[in-house]
N, C-alpha and C positions, 0 to 999 in steps of 0.2 A: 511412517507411523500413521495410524487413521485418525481420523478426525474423533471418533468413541476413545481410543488413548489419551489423546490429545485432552479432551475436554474432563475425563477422568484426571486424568494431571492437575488442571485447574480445580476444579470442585476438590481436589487434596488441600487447596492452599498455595500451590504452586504458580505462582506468576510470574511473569521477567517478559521481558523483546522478545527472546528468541520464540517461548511459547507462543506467545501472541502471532508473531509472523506466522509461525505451521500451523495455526488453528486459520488465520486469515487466508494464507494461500491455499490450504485443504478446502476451505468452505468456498474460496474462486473457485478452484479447477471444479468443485462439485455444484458450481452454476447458482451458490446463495451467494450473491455480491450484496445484499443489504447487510448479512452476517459475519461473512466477511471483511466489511469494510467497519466495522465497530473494532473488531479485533485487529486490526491495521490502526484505528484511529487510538486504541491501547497501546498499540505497540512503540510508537513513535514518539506519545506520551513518554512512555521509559525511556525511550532512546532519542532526541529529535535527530540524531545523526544517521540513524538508520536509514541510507537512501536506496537502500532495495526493498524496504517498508513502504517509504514514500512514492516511490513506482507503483508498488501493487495496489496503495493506498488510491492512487490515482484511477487505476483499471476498473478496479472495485467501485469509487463512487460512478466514474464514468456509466461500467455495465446498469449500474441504480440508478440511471439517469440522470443524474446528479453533475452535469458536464462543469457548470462553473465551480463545485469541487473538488471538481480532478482538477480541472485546470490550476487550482490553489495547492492541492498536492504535488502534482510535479514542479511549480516552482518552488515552493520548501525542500522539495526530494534535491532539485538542481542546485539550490545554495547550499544541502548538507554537502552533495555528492563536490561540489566547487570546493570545500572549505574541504574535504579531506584528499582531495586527489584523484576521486575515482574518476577518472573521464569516462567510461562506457555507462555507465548510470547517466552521467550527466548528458552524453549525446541521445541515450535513447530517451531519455526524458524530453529534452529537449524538442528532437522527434515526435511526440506524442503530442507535446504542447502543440507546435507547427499547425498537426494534420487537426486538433481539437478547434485551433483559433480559425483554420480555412474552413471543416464544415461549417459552424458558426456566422460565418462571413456569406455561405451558400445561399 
């Protein structure tokens, strides 16, 4: 769905997670991580268990420069992802923290 659907959704009244993540990950893949990362920072709002929110959540402030944000995101993403099972959220988060906390250290 494009991000013009999406955001006509919302101006209807229509809000929830799921919106929020497709309007946050259309406006990633479309290179606005400032925009992005507001509609991820909604999302998880609704949901804090969302940890495929809190992944993108992370990507997005990261891309915004925002790196000790992300790095706040992925660990929220990794205690959602812990508390419900998902191990592959949780290692790729994990992962992300890693390589965040070694450039950091560079």
């Amino acid at each position: 769905m494009s991000t013009d659907a999406l955001e006509k959704m919302l101006a209807k009244g229509i809000d929830n997670a799921l919106l929020r993540f497709g309007l946050g990950k259309a406006h990633l893949d479309a290179g606005n991580a400032a925009l992005a990362s507001e509609h991820l920072q909604r999302c998880v709002a609704f949901d804090p268990a969302y940890s495929a929110a809190w992944k993108l959540l992370g990507k997005a402030l990261q891309a915004s420069g925002n790196a000790t944000g992300a790095g706040q995101a992925w660990q929220q993403g990794i205690a959602a992802a812990q508390a419900k099972g998902d191990k592959q959220a949780e290692k790729e988060m994990t992962l992300f923290l890693r390589k965040l906390e070694k450039a950091a250290q560079a």
